[in-house]
C-alpha positions as CSV (number, residue, x, y, z in Angstrom):
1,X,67.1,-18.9,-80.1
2,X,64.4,-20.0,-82.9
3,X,61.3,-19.2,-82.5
4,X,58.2,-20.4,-84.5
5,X,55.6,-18.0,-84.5
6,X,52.1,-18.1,-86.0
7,X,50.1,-14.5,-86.8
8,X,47.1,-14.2,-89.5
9,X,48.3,-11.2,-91.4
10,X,51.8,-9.4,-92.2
11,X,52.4,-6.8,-93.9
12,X,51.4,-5.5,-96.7
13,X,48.3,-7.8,-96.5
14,X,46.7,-6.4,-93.2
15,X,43.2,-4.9,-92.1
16,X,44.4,-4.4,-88.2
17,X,47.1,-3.0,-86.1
18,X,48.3,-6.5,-85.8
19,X,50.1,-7.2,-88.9
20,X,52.2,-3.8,-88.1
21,X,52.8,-5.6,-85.0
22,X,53.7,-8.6,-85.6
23,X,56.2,-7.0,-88.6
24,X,57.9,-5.0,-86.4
25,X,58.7,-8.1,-83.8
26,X,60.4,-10.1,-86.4
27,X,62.5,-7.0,-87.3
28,X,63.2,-6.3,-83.6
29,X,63.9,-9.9,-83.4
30,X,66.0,-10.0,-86.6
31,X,68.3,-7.3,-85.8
32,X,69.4,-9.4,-82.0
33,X,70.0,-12.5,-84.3
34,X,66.6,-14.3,-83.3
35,X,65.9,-16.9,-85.8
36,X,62.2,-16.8,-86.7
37,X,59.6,-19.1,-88.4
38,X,56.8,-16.9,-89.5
39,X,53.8,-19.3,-90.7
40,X,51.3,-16.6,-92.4
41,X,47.7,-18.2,-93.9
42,X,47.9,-15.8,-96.9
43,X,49.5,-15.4,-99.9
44,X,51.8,-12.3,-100.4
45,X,54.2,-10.8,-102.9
46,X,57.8,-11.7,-102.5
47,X,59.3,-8.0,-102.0
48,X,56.5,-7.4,-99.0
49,X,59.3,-7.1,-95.8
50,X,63.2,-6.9,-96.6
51,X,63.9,-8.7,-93.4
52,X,62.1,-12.3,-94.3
53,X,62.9,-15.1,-96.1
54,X,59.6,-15.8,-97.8
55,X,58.1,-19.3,-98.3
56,X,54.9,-19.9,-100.8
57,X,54.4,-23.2,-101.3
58,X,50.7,-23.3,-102.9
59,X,49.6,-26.3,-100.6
60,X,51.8,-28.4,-98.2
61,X,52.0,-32.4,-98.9
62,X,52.5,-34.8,-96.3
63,X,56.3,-35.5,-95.8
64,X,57.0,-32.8,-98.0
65,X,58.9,-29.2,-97.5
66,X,57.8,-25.9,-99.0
67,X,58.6,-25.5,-102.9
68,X,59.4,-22.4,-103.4
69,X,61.8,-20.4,-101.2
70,X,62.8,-16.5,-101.5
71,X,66.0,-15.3,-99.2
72,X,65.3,-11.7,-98.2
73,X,66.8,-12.1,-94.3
74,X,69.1,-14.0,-92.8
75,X,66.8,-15.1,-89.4
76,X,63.8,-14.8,-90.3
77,X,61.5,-17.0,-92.3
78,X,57.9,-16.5,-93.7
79,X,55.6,-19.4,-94.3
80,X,52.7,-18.8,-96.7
81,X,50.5,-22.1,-95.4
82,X,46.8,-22.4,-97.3
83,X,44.4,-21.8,-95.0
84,X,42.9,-18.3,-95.4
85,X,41.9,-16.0,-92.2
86,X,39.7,-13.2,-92.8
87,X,38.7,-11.8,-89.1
88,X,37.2,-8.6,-89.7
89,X,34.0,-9.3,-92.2
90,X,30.0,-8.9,-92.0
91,X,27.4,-11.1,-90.1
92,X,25.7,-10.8,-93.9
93,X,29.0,-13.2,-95.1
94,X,28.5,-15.3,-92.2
95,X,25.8,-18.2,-91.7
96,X,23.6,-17.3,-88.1
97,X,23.6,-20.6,-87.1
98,X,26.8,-22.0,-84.9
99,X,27.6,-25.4,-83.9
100,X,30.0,-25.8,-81.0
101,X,33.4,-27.1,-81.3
102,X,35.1,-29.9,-79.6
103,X,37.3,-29.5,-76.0
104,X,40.5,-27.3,-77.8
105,X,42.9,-29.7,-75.5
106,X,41.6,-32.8,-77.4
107,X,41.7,-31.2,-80.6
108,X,44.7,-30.1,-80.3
109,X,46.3,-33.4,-79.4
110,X,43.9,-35.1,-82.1
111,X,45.8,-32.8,-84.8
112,X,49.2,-33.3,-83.4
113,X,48.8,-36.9,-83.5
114,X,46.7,-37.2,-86.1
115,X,44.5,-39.4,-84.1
116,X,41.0,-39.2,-83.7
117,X,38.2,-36.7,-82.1
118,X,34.9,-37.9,-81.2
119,X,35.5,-40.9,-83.5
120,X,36.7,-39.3,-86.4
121,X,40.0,-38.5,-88.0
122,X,41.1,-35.0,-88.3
123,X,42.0,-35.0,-91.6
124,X,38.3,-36.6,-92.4
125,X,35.9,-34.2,-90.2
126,X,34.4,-32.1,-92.4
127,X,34.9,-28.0,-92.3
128,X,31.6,-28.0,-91.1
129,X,32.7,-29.8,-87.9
130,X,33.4,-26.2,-87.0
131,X,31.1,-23.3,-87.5
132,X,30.7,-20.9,-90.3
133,X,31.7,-17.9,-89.2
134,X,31.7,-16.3,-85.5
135,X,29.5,-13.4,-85.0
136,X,29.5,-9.9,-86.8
137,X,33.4,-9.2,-86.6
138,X,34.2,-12.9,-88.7
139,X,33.2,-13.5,-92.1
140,X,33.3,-17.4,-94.6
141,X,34.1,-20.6,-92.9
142,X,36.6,-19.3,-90.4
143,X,36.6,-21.7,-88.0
144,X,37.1,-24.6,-90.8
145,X,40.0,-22.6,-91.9
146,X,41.2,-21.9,-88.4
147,X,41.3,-26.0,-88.4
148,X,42.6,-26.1,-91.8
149,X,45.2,-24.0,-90.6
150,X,45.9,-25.8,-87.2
151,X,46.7,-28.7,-89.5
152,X,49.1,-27.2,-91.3
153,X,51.3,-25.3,-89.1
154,X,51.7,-29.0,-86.8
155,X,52.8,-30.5,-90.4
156,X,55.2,-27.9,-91.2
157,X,56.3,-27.7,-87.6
158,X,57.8,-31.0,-88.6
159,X,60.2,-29.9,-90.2
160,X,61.4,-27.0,-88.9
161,X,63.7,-26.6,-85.7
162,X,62.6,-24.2,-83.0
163,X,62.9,-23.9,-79.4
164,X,59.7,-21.6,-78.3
165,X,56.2,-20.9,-79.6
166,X,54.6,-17.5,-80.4
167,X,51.2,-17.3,-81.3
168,X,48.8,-14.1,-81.9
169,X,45.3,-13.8,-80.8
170,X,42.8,-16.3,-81.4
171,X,42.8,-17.5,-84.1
172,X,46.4,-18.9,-84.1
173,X,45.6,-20.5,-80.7
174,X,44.3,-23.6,-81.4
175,X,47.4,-24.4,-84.1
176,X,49.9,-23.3,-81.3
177,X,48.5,-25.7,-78.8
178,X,48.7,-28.3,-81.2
179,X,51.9,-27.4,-82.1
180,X,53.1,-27.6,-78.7
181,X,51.6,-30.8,-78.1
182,X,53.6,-32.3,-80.8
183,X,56.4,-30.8,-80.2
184,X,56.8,-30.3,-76.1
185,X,58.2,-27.1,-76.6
186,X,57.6,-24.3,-74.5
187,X,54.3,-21.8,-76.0
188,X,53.9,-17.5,-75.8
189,X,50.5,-16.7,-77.0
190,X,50.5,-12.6,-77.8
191,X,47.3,-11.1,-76.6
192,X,46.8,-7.9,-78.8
193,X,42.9,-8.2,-78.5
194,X,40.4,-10.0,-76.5
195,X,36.8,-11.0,-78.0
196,X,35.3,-8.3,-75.1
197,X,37.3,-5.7,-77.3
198,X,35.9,-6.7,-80.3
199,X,32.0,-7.4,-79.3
200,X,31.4,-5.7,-76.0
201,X,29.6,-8.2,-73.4
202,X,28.0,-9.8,-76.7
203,X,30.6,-11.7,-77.1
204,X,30.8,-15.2,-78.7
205,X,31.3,-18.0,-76.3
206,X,33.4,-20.3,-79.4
207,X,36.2,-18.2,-79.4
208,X,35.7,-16.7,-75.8
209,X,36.2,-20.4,-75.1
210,X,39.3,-20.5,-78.2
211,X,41.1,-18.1,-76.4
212,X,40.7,-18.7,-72.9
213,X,42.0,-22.5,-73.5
214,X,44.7,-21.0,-75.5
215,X,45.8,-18.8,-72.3
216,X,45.8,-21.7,-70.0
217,X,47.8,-23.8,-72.4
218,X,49.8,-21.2,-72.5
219,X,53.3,-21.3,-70.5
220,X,53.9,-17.8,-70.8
221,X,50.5,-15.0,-71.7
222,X,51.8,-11.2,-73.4
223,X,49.9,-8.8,-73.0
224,X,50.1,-5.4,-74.8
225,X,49.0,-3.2,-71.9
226,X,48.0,-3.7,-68.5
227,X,44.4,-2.6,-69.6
228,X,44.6,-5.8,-71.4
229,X,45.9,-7.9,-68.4
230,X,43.7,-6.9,-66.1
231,X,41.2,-8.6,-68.8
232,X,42.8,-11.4,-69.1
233,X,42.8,-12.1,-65.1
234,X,39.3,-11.3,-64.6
235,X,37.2,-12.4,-67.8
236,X,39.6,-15.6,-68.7
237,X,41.0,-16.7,-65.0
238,X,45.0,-16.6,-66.3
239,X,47.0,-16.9,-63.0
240,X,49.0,-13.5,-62.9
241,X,52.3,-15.0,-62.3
242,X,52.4,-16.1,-66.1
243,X,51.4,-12.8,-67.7
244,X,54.3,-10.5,-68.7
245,X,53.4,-6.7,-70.1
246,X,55.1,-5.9,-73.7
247,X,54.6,-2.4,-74.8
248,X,54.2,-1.6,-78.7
249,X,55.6,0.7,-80.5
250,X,56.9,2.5,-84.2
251,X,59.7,3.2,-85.8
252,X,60.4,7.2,-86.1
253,X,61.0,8.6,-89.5
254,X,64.5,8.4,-90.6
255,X,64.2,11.6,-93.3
256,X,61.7,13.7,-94.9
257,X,59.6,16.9,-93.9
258,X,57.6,16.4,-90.2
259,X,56.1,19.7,-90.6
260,X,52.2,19.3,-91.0
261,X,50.8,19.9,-94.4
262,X,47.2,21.1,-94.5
263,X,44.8,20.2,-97.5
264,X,44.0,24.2,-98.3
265,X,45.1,27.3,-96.6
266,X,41.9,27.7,-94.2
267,X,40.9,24.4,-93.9
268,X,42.1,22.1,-90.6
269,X,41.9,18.6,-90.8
270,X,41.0,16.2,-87.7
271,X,42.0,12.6,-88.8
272,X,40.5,9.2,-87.6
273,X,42.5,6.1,-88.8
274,X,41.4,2.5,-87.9
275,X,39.0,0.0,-88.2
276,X,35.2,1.0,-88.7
277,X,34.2,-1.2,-85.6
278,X,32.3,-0.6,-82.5
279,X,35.9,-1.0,-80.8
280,X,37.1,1.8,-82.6
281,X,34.2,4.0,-81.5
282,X,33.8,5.7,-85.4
283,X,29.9,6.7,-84.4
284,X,31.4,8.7,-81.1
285,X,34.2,10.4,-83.4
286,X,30.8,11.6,-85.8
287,X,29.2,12.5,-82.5
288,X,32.4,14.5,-81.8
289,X,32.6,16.1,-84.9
290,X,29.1,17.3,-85.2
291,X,29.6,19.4,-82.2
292,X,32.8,21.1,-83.3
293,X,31.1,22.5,-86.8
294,X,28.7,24.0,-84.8
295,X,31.8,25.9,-83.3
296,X,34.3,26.3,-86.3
297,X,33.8,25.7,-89.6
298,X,37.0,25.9,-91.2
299,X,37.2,22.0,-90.6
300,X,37.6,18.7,-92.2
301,X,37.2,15.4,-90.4
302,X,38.8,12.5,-92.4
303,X,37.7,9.1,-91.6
304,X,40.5,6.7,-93.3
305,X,39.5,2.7,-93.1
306,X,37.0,0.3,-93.7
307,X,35.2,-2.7,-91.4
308,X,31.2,-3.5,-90.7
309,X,30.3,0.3,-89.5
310,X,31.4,1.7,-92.9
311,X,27.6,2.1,-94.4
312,X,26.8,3.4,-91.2
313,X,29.3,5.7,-90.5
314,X,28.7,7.1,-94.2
315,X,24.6,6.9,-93.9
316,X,25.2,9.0,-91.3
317,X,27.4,11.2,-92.1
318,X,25.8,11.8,-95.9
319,X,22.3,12.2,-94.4
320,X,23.2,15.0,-91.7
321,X,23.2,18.7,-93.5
322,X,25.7,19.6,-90.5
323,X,28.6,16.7,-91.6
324,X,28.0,16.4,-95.1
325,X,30.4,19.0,-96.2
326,X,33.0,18.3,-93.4
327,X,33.6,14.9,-93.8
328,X,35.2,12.9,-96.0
329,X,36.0,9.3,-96.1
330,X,39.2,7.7,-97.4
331,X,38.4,3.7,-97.5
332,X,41.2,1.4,-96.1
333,X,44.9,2.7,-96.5
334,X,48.5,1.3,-96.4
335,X,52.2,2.0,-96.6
336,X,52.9,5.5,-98.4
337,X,49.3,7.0,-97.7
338,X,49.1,6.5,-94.4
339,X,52.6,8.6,-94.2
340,X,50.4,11.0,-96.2
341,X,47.5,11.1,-94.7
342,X,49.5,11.4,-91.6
343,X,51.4,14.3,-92.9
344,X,48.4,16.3,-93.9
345,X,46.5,15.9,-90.0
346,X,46.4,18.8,-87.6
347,X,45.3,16.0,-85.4
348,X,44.2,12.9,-84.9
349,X,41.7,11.1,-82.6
350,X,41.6,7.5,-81.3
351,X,38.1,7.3,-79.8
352,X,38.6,3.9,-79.3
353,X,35.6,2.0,-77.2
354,X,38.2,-0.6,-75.8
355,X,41.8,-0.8,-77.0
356,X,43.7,-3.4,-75.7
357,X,47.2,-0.9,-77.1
358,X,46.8,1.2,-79.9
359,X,49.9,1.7,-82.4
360,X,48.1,4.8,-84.0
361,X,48.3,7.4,-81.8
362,X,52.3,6.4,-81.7
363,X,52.4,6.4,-85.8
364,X,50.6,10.2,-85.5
365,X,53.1,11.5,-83.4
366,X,56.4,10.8,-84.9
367,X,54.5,12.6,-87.7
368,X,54.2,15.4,-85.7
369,X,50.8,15.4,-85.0
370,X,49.1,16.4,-82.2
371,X,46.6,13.2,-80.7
372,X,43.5,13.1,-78.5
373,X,43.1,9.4,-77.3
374,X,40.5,7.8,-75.3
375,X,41.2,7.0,-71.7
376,X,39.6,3.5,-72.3
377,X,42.9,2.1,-74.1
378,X,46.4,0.6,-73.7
379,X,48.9,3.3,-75.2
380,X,47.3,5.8,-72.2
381,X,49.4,4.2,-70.1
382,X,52.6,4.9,-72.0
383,X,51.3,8.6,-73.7
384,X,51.3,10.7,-70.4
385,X,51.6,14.4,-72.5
386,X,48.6,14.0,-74.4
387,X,44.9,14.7,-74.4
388,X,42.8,11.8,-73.0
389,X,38.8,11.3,-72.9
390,X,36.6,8.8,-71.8
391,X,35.0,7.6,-75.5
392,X,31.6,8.4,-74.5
393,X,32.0,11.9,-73.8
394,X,31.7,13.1,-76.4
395,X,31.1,16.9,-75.8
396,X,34.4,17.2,-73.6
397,X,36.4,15.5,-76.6
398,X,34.4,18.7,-79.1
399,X,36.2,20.8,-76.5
400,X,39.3,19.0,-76.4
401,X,39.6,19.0,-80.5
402,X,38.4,22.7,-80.4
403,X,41.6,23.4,-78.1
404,X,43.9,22.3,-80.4
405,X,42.2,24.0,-83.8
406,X,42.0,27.2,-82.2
407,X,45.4,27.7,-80.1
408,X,48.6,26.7,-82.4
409,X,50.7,26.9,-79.4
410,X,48.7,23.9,-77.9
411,X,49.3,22.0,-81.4
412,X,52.8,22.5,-81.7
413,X,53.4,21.5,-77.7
414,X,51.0,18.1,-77.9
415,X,53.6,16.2,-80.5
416,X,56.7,17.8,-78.8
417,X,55.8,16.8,-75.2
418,X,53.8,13.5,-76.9
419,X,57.4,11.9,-78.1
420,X,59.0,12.5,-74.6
């Protein structure tokens, strides 16, 4: 089977869960002899995955393949396209006013045809025909990229030979229905995040309206959880007949110590890795940690990423005599310091608002470390030996991360049992 699949970031160019995702697919997929097409909006360096064969053409003519092309698999391509998609910025990089898009059906067959759309050509409507930016999670002119991009996976798609469509989230959506429309092959779309995971019931009707016309175009919906299909059903009306449930998960160390590693001799550290977003819940994890120094000093809570509640998570934490002294923040990590920052937790929190999955809690544990996750997320339903908490409590999750600091029998079960 080929498959020709379409995700906004791989590694090591990622700011979400996603790129790990989509990475580990095309190895899973590699290693069964799947043949994949991997068409990625950004640039990357040639040595990033060992199990791609990496294409970066700086711009893709009409009628014209890639130019430059670097073996490093034997099934599985990646396409460097340019288009750039940058999901996770501020609302001040983003204009406030919004202009609505056409029907995605008519757009899509517009771009696969190269016809027209409301009297103009695709290839002449300017980026402006789609709206800068898209609320506080989206940053530049996304949506004109998201086009940009639409029109060149449907070119490239030309030349390629496939037999199935696999698109992620949203912003892949509208280039996988016009792929499909071109092409009349079958199309997956991978939902690893909805936009009322990202924005709460705020959230913006353009790509509310993106990705429920990319689920109904769909002939086949993934869903990372069932958390996430029960979404799905209700919010976007998919028929459940055509949604099938696909797990994450992480590779377990191969070698190396998995013994836990403290910072200093007295001092525990409690470890939050992930996006600075409302879904992440950072501001509950604060909330958390204020009420466990009032119980135990001997603490450190680590706060390791960036995204839009950064200022405020720090403003926060700086200004309060309580957390100043107990928390320290990290800024976005990759590769070898998350294994290190992983290998120095006593434990690690996911305080997540709304997780659709959640590949963190999975990474923490085949490092050994103990994980308290919030009951509002996907991987619950997989973890059934670890310490759950509805995000907003925020006292019972003190107690919970209290537990584990004080009794190291109760840290040296969690992992065990967690791995089972």
């Amino acid at each position: 089977m080929k498959v020709f699949m379409l995700g906004w970031e791989f590694p090591p160019h990622i700011s979400g869960g996603l790129g790990t995702a989509c990475h580990g697919l095309t190895r899973g997929l590699d290693e069964i002899g799947v043949e994949v097409c991997f068409v990625l909006p950004t640039a990357i360096p040639v040595d990033a995955a060992s199990h791609v064969k990496l294409r970066s053409p700086t711009n893709l003519p009409s009628q014209a393949a890639p130019e430059t092309i670097t073996q490093l698999s034997e099934h599985v391509e990646l396409h460097q396209v340019d288009a750039v998609l940058q999901p996770y910025g501020t609302l001040e990089s983003s204009e406030k006013a919004l202009k609505r898009i056409e029907k995605l059906q008519e757009m899509s067959q517009a771009w696969a045809e190269g016809g027209t759309a409301g009297g103009e050509t695709v290839a002449q409507m300017p980026a402006g025909t789609f709206a800068r930016g898209a609320g506080v999670n989206y940053s530049g002119n996304l949506m004109g990229q998201v086009h940009r991009y639409a029109r060149l996976a449907v070119e490239l798609a030309r030349h390629e030979d496939f037999d199935v469509i696999h698109a992620h989230d949203w912003m892949t959506y509208p280039a996988a229905l016009a792929v499909a429309a071109a092409s009349r092959k079958p199309l997956v779309v991978h939902v690893h995040s909805t936009e009322f995971d990202r924005s709460g019931q705020n959230v913006h009707q353009q790509v509310y309206e993106i990705e429920r016309t990319g689920m109904h175009g769909a002939d086949r919906v993934v869903c990372v959880s069932y958390l996430t299909r029960n979404i799905v059903i209700s919010r976007y009306g998919v028929p459940p007949q055509k949604i099938e449930v696909v797990y994450n998960a992480v590779e377990l160390p191969t070698d190396g110590d998995w013994q836990m590693q403290p910072i200093r001799q007295h001092e525990k550290i409690v470890l939050f890795l992930g996006r600075l977003t409302m879904q992440k819940g950072p501001d509950y994890f604060l909330r958390a940690a204020r009420k466990v120094i009032e119980k135990y000093k001997d603490v450190r809570f680590v706060i390791a990423g960036s995204g839009d509640m950064f200022a405020r998570c720090l403003e926060e934490a700086v200004a309060d005599p309580k957390l100043r002294s107990h928390v320290t923040f990290t800024g976005f990590l990759r590769g070898a310091d998350v294994d290190r920052i992983f290998s120095m937790a006593d434990l690690y929190v996911m305080p997540s608002v709304s997780e659709p999955f959640g590949i963190a809690p999975l990474e923490a544990l085949s490092h050994n470390v103990p994980v308290i996750i919030s009951k509002q997320s996907g991987v619950s339903e997989v973890l059934t030996h670890v310490l759950k908490v509805d995000f907003w409590d925020t006292d019972e999750m003190a107690n919970k991360i209290l537990a584990v600091l004080r009794h190291a029998p109760l840290q040296k079960a969690l992992p065990q049992h967690g791995q089972i």
